[in-house]
C-alpha positions in Angstrom: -7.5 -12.0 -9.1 -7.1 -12.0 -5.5 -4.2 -9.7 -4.1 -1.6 -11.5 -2.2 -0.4 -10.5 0.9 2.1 -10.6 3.2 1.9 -9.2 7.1 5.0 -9.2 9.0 3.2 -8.8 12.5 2.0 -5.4 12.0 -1.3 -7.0 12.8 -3.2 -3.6 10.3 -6.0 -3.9 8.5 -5.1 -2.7 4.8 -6.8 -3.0 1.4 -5.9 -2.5 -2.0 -8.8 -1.8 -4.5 -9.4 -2.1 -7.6 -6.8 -4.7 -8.5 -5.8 -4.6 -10.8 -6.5 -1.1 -11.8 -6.0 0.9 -15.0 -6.2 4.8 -13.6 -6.2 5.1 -9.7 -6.1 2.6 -6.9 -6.9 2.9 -3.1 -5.4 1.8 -0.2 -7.3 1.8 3.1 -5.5 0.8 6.8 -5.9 0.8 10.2 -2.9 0.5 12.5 -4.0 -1.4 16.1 -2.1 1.5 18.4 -0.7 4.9 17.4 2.6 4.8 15.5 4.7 6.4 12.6 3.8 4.7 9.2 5.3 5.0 5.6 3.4 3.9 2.4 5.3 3.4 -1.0 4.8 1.9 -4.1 8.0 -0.4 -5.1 9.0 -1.8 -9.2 9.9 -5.1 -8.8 13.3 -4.4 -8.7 13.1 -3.0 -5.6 13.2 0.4 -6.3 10.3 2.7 -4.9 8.5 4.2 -7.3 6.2 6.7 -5.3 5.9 8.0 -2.0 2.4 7.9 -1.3 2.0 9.0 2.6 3.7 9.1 6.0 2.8 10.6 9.2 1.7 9.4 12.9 -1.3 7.2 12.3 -3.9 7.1 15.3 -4.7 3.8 16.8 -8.3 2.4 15.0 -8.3 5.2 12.8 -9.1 4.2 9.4 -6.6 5.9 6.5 -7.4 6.3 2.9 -4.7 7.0 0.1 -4.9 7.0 -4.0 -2.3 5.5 -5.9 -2.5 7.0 -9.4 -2.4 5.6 -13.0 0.9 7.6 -13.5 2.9 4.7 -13.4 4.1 2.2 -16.3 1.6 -0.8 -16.5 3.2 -3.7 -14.7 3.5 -5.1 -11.3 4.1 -3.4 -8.2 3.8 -4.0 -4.4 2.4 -1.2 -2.3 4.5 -1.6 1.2 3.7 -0.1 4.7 5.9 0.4 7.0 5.5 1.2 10.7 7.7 1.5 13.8 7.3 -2.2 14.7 6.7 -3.7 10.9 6.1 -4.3 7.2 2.9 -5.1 5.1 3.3 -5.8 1.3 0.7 -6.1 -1.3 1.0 -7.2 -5.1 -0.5 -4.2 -7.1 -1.6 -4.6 -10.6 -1.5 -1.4 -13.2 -3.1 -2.5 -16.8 -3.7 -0.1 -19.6 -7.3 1.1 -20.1 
């Protein structure tokens, strides 16, 4: 099942694997210039369900973050959000 995926001109490279997942997922990025980034996990009501990083990413440098099976099974969308824009991506968490 391919992950959609929505880039709002932060022009990043990020991945979401495995998806869907049953006890940890990763997300990888790399931002094109240095800048301050977010990365959450949102319900589908909107409502963010963990805080997974934020910081000052470098420009090219590639960052690596585990989402954990600690959540209900359901959708979810793993957003990152920078000084200039948003990335979403539809994450899947299924029982073992």
């Amino acid at each position: 099942m391919p992950a959609a995926q929505k880039d709002s001109g932060l022009n990043s490279r990020m991945s979401l694997y495995p998806n869907p997942f049953a006890e940890t997922a990763t997300v990888e990025f790399a931002l094109p210039q240095k800048q301050s980034y977010t990365l959450q996990v949102v319900d589908v009501n909107g409502r963010v369900v963990a805080r997974v990083a934020a910081g000052v990413a470098e420009a090219g440098k590639k960052y690596r973050y585990e989402v954990t099976g600690n959540l209900p099974d359901g959708l979810y969308v793993v957003r990152l959000t920078t000084d200039k824009a948003t990335q979403t991506q539809r994450l899947l968490k299924i029982k073992q």
